[in-house]
C-alpha positions as CSV (number, residue, x, y, z in Angstrom):
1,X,0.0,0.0,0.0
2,X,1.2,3.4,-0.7
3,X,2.8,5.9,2.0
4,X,-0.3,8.3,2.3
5,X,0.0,11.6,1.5
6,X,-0.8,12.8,4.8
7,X,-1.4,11.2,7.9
8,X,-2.6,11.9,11.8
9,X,-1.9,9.8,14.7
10,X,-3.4,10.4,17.7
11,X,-4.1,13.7,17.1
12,X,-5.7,15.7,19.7
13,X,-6.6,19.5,19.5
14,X,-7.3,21.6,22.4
15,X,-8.6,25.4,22.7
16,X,-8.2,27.7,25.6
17,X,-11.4,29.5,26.9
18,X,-12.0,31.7,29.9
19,X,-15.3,31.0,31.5
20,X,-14.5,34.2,33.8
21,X,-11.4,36.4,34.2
22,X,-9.3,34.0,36.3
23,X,-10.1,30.5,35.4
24,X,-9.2,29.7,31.9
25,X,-10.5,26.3,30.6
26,X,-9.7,23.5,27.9
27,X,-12.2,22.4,25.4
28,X,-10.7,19.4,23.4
29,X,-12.0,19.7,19.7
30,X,-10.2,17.0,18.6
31,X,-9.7,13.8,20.7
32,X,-7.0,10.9,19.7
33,X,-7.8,11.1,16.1
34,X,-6.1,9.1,13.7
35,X,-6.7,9.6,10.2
36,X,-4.5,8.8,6.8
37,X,-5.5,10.0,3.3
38,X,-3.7,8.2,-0.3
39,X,-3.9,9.3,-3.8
40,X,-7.0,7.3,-5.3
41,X,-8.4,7.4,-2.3
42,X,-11.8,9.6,-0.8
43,X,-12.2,9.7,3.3
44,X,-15.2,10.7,4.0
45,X,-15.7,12.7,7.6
46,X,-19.1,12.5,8.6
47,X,-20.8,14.1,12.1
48,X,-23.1,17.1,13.2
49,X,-21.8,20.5,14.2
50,X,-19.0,20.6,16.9
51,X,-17.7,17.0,16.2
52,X,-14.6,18.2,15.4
53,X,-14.2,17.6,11.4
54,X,-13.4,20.7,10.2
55,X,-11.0,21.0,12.9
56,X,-9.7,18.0,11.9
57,X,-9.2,18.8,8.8
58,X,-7.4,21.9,9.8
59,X,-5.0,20.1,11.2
60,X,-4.7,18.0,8.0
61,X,-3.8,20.9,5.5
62,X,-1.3,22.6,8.3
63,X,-3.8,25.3,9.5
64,X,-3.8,24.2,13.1
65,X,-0.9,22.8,15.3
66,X,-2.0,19.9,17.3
67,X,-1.6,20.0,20.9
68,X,-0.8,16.2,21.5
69,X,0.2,13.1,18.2
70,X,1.9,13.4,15.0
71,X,1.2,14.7,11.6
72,X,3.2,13.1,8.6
73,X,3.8,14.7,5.3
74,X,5.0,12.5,2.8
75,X,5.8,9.9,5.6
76,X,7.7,12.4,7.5
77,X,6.7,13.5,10.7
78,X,6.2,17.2,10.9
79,X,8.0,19.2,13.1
80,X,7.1,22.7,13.1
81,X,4.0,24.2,12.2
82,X,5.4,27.6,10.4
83,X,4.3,29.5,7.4
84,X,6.8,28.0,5.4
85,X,6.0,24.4,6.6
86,X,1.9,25.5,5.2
87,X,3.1,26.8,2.3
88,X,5.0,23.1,1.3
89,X,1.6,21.4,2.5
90,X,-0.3,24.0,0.5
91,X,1.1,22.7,-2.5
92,X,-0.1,19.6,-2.1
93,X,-3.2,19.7,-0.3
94,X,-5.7,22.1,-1.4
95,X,-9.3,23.1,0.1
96,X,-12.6,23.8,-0.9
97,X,-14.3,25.6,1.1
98,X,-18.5,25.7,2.0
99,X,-19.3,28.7,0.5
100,X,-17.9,29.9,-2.7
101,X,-19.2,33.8,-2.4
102,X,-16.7,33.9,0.6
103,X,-13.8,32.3,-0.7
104,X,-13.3,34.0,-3.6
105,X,-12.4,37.8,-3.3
106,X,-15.1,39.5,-4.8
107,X,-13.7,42.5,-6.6
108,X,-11.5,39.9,-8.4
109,X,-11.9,38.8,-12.0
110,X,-11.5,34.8,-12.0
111,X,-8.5,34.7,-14.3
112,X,-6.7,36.4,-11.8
113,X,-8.2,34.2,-8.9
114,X,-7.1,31.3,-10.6
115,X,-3.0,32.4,-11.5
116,X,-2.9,34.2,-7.8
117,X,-2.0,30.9,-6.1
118,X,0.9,30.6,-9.6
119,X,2.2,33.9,-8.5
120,X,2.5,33.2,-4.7
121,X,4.4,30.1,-5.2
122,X,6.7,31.4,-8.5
123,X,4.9,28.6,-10.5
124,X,6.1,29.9,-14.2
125,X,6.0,32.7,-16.4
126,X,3.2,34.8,-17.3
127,X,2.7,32.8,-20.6
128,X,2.4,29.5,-18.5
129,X,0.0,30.9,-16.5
130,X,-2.4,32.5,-19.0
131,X,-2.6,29.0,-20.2
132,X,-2.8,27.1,-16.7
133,X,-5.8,29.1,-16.4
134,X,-7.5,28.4,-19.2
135,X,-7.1,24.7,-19.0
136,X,-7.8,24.9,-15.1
137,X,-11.7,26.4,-16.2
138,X,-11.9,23.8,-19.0
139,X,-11.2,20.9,-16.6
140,X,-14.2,21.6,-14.7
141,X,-16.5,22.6,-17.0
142,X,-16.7,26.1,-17.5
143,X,-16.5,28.3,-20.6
144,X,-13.8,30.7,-20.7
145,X,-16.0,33.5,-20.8
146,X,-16.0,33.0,-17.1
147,X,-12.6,34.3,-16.7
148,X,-13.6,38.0,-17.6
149,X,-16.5,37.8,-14.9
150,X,-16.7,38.7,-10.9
151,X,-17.5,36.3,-8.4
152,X,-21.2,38.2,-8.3
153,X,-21.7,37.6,-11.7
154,X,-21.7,33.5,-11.5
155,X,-24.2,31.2,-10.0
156,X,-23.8,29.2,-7.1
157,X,-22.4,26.5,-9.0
158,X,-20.3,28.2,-11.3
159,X,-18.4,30.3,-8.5
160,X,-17.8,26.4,-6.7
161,X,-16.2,25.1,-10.1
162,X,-14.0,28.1,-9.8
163,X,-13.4,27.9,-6.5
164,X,-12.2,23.8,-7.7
165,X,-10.8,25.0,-10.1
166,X,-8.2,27.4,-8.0
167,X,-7.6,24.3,-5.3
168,X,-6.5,22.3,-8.4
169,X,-3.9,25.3,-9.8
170,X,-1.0,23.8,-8.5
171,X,-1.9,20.1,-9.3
172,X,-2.2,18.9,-5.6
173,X,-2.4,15.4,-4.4
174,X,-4.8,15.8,-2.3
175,X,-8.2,18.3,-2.1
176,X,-9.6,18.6,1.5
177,X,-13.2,19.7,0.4
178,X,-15.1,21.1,3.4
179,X,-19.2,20.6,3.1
180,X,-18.6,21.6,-0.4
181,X,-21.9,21.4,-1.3
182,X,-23.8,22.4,1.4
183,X,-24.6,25.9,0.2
184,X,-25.6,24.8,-3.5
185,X,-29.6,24.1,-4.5
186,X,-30.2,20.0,-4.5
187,X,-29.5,19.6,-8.5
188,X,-26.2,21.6,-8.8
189,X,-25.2,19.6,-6.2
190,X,-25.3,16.2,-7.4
191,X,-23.3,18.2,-10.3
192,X,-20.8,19.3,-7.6
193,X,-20.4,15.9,-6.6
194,X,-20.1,14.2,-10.2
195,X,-17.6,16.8,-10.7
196,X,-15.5,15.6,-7.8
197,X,-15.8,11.9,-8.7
198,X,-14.4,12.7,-12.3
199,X,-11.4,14.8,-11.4
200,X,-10.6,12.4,-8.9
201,X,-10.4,9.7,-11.3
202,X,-8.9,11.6,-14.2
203,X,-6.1,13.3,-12.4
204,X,-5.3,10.6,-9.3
205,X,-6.3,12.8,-6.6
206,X,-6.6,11.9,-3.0
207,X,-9.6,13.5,-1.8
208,X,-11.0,14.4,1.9
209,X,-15.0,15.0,1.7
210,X,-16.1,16.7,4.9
211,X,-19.9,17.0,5.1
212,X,-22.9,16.8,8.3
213,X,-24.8,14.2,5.5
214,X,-23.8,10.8,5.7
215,X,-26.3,9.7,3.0
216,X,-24.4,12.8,0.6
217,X,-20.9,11.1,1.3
218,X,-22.1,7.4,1.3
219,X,-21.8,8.4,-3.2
220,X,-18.2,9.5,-2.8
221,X,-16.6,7.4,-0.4
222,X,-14.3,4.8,0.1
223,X,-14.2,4.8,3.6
224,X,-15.9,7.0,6.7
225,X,-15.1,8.8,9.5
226,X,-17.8,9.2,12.1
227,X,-16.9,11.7,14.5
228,X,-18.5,12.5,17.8
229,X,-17.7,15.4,20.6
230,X,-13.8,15.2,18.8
231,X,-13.6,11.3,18.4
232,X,-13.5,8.8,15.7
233,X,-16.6,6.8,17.1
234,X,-16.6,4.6,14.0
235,X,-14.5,4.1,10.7
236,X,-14.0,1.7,8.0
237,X,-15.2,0.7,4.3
238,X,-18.3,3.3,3.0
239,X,-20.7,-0.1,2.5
240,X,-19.4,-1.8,5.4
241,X,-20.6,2.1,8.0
242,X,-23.5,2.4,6.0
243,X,-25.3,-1.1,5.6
244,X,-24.0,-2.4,8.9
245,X,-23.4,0.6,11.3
246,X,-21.6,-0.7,14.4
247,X,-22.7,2.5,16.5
248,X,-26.0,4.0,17.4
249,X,-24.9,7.4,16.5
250,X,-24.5,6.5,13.1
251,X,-27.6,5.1,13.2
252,X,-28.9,8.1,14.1
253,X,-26.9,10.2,11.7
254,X,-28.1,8.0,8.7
255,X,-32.0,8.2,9.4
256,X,-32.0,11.8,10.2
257,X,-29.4,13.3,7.4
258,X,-31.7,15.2,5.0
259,X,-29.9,13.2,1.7
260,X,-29.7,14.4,-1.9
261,X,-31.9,10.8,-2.7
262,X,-34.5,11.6,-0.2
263,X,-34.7,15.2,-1.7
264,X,-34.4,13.8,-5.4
265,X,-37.3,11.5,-5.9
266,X,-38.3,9.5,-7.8
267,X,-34.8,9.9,-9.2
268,X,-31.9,8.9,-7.8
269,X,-28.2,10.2,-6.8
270,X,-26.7,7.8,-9.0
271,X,-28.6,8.8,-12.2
272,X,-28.3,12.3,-11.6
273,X,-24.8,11.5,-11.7
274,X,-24.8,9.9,-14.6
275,X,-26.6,12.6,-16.7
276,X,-24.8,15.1,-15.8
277,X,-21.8,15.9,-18.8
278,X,-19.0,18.0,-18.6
279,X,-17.7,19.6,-21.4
């Protein structure tokens, strides 16, 4: 089996809150997690709010520093959590982030939202770049009239493509996409997803799919997370979670998760899927 591309063990996360003036207190986000994601290869992270998965995935593309276990990059365990250690990580795992109208600077055309991450890391001339952009909106699906436009000017969707497209600039191994889909209307999300499912295929990519529905991620999958108040309270295969849950909260999580096939009928996710072409 391959070295995964990145990898937590025992991770724990804590914050510092003061309940009054004099007696700070610890609130563990993340609790003993361990955690590995492979090119090829989609971890799902399922749980409600304030399970800890977004933290945990913070910790998983350098953003946080974790107060207790390892993180390994490349196999390597890392040692200091400085801008120049994110920076290294950043070119290799990328995010997507819940709402497109926020990550993406609005008074910015998308041509220059896509070369900006080029520019930061000296990927290039500006040749190189003109055409890394065009071929980033092509491989997911957009015209290239969208290049000239503002944030404001795109749908939902469209602004999530390019917010896609800008985590795939720098050709990352891995994309850490955080409830990716959770601000889009029912059918551009099933388009969202399909998306996903393709580039992953096409280009290799390890892929982390962070998301409150279990029934969403049970389609993109290959193995699950459950989290709980900070903890992995269940993990293993997608089919294995879904059709034979080991846990009552999972149980729970999978009859009350408001799911893109409930919403969909009579169709389903799959054949929503299928119908839906890039260009």
């Amino acid at each position: 089996m391959s070295t995964p591309v990145i990898e937590l063990r025992e991770v724990s996360v804590d914050f510092r809150t003061r309940s009054s003036l004099f007696k700070p207190q610890v609130l563990r986000g993340v609790d003993t997690v361990s955690l590995s994601v492979r090119r090829g290869q989609t971890l799902g992270i399922v749980g409600e709010s304030g399970s800890g998965k977004s933290t945990a995935a913070k910790v998983l593309i350098g953003l946080i520093e974790p107060s207790a276990g390892q993180v390994l990059f490349g196999g390597e365990v890392v040692r200091r959590f400085d801008a120049a250690t994110r920076k290294r990580i950043g070119r290799v795992v990328s995010v997507v982030f819940q709402d497109p109208a926020t990550a993406l600077n609005a008074r910015m055309l998308v041509r220059d939202a896509l070369s900006d991450p080029l520019e930061v890391h000296g990927i290039g001339n500006a040749a190189s770049r003109r055409a890394r952009v065009a071929e980033l909106v092509g491989l997911v699906g957009l015209p290239q009239s969208v290049l000239d436009a503002i944030p404001a000017q795109l749908s939902g969707g469209q602004r999530q493509r390019v917010a896609i497209a800008r985590a795939l600039a720098l050709e990352p191994e891995v994309i850490v996409a955080d409830e990716p889909t959770s601000a889009l209307d029912v059918s551009v999300r099933a388009q969202i997803l399909n998306l996903l499912q393709d580039l992953k295929r096409e280009l290799g990519l390890g892929m982390v799919f962070i998301s409150h529905d279990i029934q969403t991620v049970r389609y993109i999958a290959d193995d699950i997370a459950v989290m709980r108040h900070g903890k992995v309270v269940e993990f293993g295969p997608g089919s294995q979670v879904l059709s034979n849950p080991a846990q009552d909260y999972t149980r729970t999580l999978l009859e009350a998760a408001p799911s893109l096939l409930q919403a969909q009928k009579p169709h389903s996710l799959p054949h929503l899927l299928r119908s839906e072409t890039r260009p």
